[in-house]
Structures are given as C-alpha cells and as structure tokens.
SETI-231713 format. One record per residue: residue in three letters; chain; x, y, z of N, C-alpha, C in turn. Coordinates in pm, whole numbers. Example, Ala and Ser with C-alpha at 12.3 -4.5 7.8 and 13.67 -1.06 7.14 Angstrom:
% residues 2
+-----+----+--------+--------+--------+--------+--------+--------+--------+--------+--------+
:  aa : ch :   n_c1 :   n_c2 :   n_c3 :  ca_c1 :  ca_c2 :  ca_c3 :   c_c1 :   c_c2 :   c_c3 :
+-----+----+--------+--------+--------+--------+--------+--------+--------+--------+--------+
: ALA :  A :   1319 :   -569 :    780 :   1230 :   -450 :    780 :   1320 :   -330 :    780 :
: SER :  A :   1285 :   -225 :    708 :   1367 :   -106 :    714 :   1290 :      3 :    787 :
+-----+----+--------+--------+--------+--------+--------+--------+--------+--------+--------+
END
This chain:
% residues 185
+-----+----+--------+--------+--------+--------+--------+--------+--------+--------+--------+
:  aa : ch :   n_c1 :   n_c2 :   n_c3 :  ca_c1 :  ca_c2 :  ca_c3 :   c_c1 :   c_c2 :   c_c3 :
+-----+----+--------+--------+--------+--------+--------+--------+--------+--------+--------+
: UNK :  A :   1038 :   2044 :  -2275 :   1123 :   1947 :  -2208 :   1235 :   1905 :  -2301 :
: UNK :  A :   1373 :   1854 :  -2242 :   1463 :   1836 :  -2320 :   1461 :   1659 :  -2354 :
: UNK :  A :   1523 :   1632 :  -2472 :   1536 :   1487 :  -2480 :   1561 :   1420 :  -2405 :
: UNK :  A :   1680 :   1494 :  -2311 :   1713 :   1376 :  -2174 :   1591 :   1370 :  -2080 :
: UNK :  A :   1509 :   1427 :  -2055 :   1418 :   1430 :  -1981 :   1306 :   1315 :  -1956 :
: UNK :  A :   1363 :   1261 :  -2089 :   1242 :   1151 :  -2144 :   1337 :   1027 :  -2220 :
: UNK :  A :   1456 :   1041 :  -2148 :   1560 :    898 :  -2182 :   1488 :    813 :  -2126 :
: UNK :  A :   1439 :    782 :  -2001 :   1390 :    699 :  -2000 :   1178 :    701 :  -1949 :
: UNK :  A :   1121 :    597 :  -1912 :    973 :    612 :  -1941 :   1011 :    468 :  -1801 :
: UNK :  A :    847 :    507 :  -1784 :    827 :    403 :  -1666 :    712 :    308 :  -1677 :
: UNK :  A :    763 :    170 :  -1666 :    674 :     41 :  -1723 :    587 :     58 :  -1626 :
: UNK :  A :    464 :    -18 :  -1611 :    463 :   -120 :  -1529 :    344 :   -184 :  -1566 :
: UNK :  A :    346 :   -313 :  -1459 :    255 :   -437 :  -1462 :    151 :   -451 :  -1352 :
: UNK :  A :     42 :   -479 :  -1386 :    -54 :   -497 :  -1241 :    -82 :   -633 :  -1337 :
: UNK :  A :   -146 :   -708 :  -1185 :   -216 :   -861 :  -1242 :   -333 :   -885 :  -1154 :
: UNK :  A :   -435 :   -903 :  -1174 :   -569 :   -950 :  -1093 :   -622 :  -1082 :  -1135 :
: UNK :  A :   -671 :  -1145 :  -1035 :   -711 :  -1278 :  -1025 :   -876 :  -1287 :  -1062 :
: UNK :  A :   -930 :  -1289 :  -1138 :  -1061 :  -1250 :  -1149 :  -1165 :  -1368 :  -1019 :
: UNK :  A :  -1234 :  -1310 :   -976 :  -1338 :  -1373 :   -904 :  -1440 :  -1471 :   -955 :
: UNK :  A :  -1534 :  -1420 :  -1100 :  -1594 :  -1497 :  -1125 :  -1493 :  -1480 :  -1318 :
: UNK :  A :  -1583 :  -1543 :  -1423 :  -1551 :  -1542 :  -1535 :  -1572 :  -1443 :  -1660 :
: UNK :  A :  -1490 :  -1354 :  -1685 :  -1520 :  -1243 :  -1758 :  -1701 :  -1204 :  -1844 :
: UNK :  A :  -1740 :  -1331 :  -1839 :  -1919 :  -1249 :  -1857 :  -1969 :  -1289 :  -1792 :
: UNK :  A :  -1968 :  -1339 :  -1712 :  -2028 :  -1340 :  -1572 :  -2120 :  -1210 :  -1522 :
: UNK :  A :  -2262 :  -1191 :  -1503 :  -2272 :  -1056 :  -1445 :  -2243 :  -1007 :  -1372 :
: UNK :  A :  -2193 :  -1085 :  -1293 :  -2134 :   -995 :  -1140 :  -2001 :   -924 :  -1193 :
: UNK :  A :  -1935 :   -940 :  -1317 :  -1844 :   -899 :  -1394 :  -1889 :   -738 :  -1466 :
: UNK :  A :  -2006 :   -753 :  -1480 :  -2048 :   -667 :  -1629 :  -2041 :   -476 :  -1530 :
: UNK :  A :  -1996 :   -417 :  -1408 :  -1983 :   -319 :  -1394 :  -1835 :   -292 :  -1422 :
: UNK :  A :  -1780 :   -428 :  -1412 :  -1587 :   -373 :  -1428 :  -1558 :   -360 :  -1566 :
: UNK :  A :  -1687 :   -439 :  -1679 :  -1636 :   -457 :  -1804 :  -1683 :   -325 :  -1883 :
: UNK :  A :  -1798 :   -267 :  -1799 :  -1848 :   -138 :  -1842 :  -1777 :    -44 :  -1841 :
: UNK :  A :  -1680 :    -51 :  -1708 :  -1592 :     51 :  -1681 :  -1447 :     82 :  -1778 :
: UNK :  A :  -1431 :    -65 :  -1830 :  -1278 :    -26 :  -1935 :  -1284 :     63 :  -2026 :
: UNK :  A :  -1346 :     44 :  -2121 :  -1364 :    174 :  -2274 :  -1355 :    332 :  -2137 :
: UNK :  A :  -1407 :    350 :  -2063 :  -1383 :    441 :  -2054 :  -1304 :    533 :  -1941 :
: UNK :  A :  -1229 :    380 :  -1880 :  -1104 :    426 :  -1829 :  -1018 :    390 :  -1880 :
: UNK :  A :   -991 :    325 :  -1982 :   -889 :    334 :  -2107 :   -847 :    407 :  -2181 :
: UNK :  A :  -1009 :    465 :  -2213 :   -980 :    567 :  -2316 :   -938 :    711 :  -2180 :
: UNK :  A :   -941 :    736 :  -2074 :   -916 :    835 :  -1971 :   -736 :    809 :  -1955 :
: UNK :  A :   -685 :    695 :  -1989 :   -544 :    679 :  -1987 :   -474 :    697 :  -2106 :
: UNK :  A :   -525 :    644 :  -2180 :   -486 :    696 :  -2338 :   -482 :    877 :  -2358 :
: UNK :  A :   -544 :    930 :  -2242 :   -536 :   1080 :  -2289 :   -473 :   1161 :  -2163 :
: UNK :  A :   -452 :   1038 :  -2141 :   -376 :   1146 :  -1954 :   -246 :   1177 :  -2001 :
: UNK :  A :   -234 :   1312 :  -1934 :    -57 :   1385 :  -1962 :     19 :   1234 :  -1901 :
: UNK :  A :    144 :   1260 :  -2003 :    221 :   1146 :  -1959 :    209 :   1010 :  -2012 :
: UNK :  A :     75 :    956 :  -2071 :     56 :    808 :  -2116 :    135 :    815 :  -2225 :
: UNK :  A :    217 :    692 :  -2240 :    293 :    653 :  -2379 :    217 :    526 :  -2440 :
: UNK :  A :    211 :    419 :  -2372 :    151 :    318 :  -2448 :     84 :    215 :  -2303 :
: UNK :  A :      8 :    136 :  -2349 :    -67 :     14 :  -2305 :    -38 :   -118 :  -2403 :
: UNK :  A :    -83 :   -201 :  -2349 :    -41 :   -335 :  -2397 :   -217 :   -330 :  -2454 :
: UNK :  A :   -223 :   -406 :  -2559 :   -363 :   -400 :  -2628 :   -371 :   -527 :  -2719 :
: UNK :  A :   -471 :   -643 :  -2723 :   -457 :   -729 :  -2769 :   -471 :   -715 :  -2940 :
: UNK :  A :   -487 :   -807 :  -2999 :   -472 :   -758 :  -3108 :   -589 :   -768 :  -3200 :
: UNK :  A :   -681 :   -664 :  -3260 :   -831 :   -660 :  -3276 :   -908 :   -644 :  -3155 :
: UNK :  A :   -861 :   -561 :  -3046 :   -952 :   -577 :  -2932 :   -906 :   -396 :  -2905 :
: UNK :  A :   -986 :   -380 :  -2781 :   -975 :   -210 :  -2754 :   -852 :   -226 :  -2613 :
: UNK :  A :   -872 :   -370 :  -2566 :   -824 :   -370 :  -2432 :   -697 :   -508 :  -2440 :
: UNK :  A :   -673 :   -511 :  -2315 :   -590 :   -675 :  -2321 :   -681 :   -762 :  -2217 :
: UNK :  A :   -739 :   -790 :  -2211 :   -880 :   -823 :  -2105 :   -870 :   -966 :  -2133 :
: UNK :  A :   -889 :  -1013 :  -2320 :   -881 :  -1109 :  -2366 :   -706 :  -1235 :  -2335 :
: UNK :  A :   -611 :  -1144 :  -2334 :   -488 :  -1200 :  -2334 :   -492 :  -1238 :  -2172 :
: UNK :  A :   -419 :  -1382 :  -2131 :   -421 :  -1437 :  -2022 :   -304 :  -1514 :  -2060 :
: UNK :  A :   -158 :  -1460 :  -2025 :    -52 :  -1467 :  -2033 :     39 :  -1504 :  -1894 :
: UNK :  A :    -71 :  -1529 :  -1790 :    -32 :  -1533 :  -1646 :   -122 :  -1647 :  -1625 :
: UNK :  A :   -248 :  -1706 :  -1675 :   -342 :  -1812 :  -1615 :   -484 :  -1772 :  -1704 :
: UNK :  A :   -554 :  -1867 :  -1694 :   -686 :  -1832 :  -1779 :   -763 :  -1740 :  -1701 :
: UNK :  A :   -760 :  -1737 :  -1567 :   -830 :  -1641 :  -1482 :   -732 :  -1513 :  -1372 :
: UNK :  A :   -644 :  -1492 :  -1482 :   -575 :  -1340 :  -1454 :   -572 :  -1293 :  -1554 :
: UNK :  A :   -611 :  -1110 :  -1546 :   -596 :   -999 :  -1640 :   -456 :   -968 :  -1613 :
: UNK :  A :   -425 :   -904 :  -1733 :   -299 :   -817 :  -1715 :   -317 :   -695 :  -1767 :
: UNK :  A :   -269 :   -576 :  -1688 :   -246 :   -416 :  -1745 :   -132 :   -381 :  -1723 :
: UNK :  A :    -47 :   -379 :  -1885 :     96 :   -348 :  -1889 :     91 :   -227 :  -1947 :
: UNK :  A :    153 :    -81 :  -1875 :    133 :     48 :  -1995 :    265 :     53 :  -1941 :
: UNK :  A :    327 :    212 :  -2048 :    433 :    295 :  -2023 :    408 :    447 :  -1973 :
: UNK :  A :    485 :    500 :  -1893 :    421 :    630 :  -1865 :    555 :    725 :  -1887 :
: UNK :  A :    560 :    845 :  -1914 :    622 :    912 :  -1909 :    710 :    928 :  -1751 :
: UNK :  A :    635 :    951 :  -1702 :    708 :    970 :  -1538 :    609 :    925 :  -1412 :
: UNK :  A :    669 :    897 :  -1359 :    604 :    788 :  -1195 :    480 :    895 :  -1174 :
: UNK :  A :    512 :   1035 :  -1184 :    410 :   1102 :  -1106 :    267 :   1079 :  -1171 :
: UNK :  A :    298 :   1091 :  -1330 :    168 :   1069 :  -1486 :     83 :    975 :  -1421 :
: UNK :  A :    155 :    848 :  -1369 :    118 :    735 :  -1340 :     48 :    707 :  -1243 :
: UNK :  A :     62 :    788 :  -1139 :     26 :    782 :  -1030 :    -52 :    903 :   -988 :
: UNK :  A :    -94 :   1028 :  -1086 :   -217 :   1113 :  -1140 :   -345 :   1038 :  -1160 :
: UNK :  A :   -266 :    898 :  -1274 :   -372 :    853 :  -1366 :   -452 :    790 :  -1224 :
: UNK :  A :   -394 :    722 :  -1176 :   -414 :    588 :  -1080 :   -539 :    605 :  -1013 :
: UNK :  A :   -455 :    751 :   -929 :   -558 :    792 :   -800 :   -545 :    923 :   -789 :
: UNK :  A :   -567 :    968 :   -897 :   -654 :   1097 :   -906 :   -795 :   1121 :  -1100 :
: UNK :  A :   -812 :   1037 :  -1080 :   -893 :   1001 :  -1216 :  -1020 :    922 :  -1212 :
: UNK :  A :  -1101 :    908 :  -1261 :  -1215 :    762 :  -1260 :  -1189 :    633 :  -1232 :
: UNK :  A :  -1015 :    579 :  -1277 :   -969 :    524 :  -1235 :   -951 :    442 :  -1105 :
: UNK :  A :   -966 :    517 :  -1035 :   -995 :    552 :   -875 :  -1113 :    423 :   -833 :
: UNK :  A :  -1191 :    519 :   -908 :  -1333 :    418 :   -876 :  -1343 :    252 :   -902 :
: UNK :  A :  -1256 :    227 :   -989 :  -1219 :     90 :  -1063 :  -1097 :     55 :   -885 :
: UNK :  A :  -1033 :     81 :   -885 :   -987 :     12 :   -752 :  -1073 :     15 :   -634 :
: UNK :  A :  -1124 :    150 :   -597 :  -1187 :     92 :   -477 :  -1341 :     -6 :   -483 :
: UNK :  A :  -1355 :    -28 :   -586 :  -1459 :   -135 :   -625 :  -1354 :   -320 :   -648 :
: UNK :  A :  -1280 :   -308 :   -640 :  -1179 :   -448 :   -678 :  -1206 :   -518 :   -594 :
: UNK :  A :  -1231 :   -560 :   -473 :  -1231 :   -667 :   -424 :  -1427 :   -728 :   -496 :
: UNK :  A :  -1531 :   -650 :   -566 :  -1631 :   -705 :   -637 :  -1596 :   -806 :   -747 :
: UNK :  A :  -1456 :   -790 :   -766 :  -1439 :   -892 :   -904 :  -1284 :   -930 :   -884 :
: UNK :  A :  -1253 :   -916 :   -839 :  -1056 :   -984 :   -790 :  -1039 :  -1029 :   -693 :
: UNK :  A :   -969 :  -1139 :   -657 :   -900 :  -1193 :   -537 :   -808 :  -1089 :   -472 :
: UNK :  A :   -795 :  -1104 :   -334 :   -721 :   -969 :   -263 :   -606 :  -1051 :   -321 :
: UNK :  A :   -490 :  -1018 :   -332 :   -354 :  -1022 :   -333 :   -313 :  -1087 :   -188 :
: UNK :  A :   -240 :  -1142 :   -242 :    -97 :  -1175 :   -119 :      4 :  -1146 :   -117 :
: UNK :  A :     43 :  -1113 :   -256 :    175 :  -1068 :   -310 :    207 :   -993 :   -369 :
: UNK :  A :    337 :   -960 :   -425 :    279 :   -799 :   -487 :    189 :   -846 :   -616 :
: UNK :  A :    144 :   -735 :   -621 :     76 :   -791 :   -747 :    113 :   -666 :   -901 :
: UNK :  A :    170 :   -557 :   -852 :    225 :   -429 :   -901 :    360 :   -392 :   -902 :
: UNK :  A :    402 :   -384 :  -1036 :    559 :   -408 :  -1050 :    566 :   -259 :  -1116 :
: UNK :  A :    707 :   -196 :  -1092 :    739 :   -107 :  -1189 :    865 :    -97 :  -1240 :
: UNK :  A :    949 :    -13 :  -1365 :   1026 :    -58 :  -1362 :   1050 :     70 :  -1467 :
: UNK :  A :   1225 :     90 :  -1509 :   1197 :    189 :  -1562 :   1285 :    136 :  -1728 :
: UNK :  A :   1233 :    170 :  -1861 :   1296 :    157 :  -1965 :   1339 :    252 :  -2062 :
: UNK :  A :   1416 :    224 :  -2125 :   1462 :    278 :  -2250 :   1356 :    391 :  -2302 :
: UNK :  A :   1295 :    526 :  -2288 :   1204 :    578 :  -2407 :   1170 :    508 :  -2535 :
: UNK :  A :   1081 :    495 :  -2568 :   1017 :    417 :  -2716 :   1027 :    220 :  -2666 :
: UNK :  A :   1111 :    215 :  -2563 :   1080 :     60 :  -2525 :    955 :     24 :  -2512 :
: UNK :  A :    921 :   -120 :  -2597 :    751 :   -135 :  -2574 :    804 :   -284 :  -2466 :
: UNK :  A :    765 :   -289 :  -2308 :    806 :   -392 :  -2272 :    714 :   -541 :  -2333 :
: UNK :  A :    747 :   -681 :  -2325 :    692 :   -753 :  -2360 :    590 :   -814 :  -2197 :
: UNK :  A :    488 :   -888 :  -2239 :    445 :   -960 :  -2116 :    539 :  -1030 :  -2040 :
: UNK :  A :    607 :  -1122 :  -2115 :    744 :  -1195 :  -2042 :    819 :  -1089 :  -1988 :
: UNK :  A :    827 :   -988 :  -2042 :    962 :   -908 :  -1950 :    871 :   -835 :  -1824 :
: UNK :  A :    782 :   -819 :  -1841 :    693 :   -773 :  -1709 :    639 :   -846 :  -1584 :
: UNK :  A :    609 :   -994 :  -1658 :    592 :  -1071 :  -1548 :    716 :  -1108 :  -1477 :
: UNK :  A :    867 :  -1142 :  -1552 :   1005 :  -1146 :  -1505 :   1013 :  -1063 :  -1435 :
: UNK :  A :   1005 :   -925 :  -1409 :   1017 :   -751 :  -1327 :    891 :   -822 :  -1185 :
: UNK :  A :    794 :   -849 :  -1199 :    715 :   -899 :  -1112 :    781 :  -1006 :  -1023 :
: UNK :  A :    823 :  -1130 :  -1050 :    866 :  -1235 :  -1004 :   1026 :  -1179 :   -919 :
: UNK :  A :   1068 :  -1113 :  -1006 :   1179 :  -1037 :   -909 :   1155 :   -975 :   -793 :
: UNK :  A :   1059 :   -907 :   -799 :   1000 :   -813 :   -691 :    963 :   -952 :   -586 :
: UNK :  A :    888 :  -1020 :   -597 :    826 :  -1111 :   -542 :    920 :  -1226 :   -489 :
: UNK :  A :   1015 :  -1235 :   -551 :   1162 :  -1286 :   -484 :   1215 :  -1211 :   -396 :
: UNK :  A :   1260 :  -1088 :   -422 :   1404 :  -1011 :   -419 :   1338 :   -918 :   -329 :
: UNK :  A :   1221 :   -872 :   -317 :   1175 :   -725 :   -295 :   1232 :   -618 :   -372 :
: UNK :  A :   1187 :   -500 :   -343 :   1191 :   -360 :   -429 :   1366 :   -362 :   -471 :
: UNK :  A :   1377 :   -333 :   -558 :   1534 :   -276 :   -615 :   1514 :   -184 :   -706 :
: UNK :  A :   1596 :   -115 :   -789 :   1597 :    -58 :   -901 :   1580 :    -79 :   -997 :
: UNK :  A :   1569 :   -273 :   -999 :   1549 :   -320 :  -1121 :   1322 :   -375 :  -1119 :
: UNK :  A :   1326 :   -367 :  -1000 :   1145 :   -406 :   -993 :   1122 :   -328 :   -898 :
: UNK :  A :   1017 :   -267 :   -876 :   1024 :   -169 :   -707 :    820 :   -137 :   -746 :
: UNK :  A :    803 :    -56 :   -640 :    635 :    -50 :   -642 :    650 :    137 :   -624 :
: UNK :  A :    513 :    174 :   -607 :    521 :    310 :   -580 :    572 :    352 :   -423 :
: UNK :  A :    514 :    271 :   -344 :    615 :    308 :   -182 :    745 :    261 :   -198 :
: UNK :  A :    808 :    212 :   -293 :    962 :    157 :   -290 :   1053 :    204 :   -439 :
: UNK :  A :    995 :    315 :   -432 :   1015 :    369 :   -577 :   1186 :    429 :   -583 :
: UNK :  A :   1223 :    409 :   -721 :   1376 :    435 :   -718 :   1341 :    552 :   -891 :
: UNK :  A :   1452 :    624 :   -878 :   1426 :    712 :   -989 :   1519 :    632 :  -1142 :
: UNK :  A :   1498 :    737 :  -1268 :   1566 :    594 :  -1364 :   1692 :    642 :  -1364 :
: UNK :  A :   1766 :    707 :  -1307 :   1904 :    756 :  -1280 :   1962 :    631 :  -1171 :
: UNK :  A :   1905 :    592 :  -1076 :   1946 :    516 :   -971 :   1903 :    390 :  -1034 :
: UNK :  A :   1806 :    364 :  -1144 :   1774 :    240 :  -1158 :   1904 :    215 :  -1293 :
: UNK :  A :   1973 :    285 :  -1371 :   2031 :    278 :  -1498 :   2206 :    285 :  -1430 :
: UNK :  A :   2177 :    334 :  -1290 :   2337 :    315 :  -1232 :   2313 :    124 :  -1172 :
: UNK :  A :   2189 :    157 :  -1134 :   2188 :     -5 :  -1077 :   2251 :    -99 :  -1182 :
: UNK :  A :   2171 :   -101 :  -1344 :   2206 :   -151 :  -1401 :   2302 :   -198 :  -1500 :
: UNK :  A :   2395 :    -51 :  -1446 :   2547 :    -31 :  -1472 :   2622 :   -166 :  -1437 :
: UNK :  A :   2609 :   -168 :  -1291 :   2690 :   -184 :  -1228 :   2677 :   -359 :  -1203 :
: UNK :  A :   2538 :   -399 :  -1253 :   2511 :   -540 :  -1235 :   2406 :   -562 :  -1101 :
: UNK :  A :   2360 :   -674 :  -1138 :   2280 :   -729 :  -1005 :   2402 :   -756 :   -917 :
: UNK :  A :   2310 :   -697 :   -765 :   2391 :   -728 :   -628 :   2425 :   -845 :   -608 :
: UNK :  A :   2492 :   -976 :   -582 :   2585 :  -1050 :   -548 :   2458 :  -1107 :   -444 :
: UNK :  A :   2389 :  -1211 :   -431 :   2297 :  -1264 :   -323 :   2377 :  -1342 :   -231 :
: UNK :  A :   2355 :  -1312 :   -110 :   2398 :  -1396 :     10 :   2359 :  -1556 :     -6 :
: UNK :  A :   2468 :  -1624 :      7 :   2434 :  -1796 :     -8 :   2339 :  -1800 :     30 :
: UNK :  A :   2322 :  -1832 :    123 :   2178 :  -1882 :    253 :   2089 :  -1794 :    160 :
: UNK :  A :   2071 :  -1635 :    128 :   1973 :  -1627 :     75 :   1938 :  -1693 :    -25 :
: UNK :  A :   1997 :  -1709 :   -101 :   2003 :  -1791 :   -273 :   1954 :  -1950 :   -247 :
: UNK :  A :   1993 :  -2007 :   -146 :   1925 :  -2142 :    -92 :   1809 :  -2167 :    -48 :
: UNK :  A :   1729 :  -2027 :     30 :   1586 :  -2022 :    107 :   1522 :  -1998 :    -23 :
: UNK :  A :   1547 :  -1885 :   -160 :   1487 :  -1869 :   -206 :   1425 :  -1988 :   -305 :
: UNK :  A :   1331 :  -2041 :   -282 :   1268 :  -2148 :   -342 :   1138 :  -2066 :   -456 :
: UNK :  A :   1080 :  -2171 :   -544 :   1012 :  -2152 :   -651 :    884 :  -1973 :   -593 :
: UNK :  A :    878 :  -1888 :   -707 :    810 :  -1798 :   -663 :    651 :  -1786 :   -715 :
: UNK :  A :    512 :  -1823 :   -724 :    454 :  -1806 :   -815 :    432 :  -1650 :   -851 :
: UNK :  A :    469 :  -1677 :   -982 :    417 :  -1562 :  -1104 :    290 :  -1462 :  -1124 :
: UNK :  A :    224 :  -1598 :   -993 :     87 :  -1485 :  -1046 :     37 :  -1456 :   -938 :
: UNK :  A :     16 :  -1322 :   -908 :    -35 :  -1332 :   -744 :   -210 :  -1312 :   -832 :
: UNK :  A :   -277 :  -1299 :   -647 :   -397 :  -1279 :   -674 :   -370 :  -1062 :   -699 :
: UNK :  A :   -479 :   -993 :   -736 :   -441 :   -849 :   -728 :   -541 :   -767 :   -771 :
: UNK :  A :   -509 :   -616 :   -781 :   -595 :   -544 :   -896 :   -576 :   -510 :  -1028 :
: UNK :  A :   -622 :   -447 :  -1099 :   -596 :   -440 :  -1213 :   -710 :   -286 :  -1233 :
: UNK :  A :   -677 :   -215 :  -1360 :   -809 :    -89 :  -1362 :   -909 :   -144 :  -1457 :
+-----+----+--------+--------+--------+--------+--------+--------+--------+--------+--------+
END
C-alpha cells in the first residue's frame, strides 16, 4: 500500500450505560469476555490503536462520560477493518449479548470520524464527534456506519468549514446529553 493510502485512519467512539456495577455478577460474563476480545482487536488486519487506561489491559476503569458509562475509543486503518472486527469476529458475541449488561440506547451511542494517520484521538475529542452527531446528525465531521462518508469527503468537508446552520435550527437546538445509554465490546 502507498503512504497516501493511510493519510488518513478512522476513529471511533462507542459508549454503554452499564446496567448493574462493574463486579457485580451479573457483570462477570462481559468482564470475562474483554482480555479476549481485546486482545482479537489488537491483532485484527487494520487495528492501529485503542484507548487503554493507564496500568490496566482495558479502559473499563476510565469513566470520562459518568461513573456508570464505559468507553471504547480505537483507531482503525479503514471503515471496512472496523467493521470485519465488529461483526465478523467474537466480537459479535459481545453485542448480541448487550442488552445483559447495558441500557438500550436512545441515541446514538456510536460515533465515527476520520483523522490524521498516527492521530491518537483524546476522550474529549470523541465525546465532542459524539455530541455532534447527536445534535447535527451524520456529516463528515461525525457520521455512523449506515451514514458513512469516506476521509476524502470528510477532509474536503473540513476544507471548506462547517455548514452555516439555519437560524431556527440553531434556536431549537437546545442542550444535548453527552452520554447516551449504548453498547460497547
């Protein structure tokens, strides 16, 4: 592959609302499941990085959204890596088991977004990409996998500036919360 190929890498953020309290037993099949769908993302074609607390294997511990939301922030090489890992992997099994330990969502709860190669995004800049989405809906600058924009259309987007919001829209839009309920792997 050529360098341009990999100008840019694709963030993103999931957030889940946990049900009961991380040792909780009704907890202990999702907590069984990380080491080794972590370590299944750490080796999937395409993974660049995960967000990882610091002395820990996972970010499980960090609650940067509420004391009872996880966050899973990685980078992937390309939307497709990402969406291999998701739902075609063990992975798999960790979502369709989510409503045992997460609040369903109301909102999005899955942001993506595309950066710089070697960009490590921060939590703040991921939950910001989230809250946009959750304002604004999908753009080039926050979008989901059904509203997906490529990083050519997202790096002209950001050429060119954010779109100009309609008054009335800019007036309805009132406070957004940050944290939906969601999944997480």
């Amino acid at each position: 592959m050529t360098a341009s190929a990999h100008a840019a890498h694709l963030a993103q953020l999931n957030v889940a609302t946990l049900l009961h309290p991380f040792d909780d037993p009704r907890m202990a099949p999702f907590v069984e499941m990380l080491d080794p769908v972590n370590a299944a993302a750490d080796g999937a074609p395409g993974f660049v990085w995960r967000l990882v607390e610091e002395g820990a294997a996972d970010a499980t511990g960090l609650r940067p959204a509420g004391e009872d939301v996880v966050v899973n922030l990685s980078v992937w090489q390309t939307q497709e890596a990402l969406w291999d890992f998701s739902y075609r992997s063990g992975h798999l099994e960790v979502m369709r088991r989510r409503r045992e330990w997460f609040e369903r969502h109301v909102q999005a709860h899955l942001v993506l977004w595309w950066v710089p190669a070697g960009h490590r995004p921060t939590v703040a800049e991921a939950l910001e990409r989230l809250t946009d989405l959750q304002a604004h809906g999908p753009s080039p600058r926050a979008f989901t996998f059904a509203s997906a924009y490529t990083a050519a259309e997202a790096a002209q987007h950001l050429q060119a500036g954010p779109p100009a919001q309609p008054e009335e829209a800019a007036r309805s839009a009132g406070p957004v919360p940050t944290v939906p309920a969601g999944e997480t792997r």
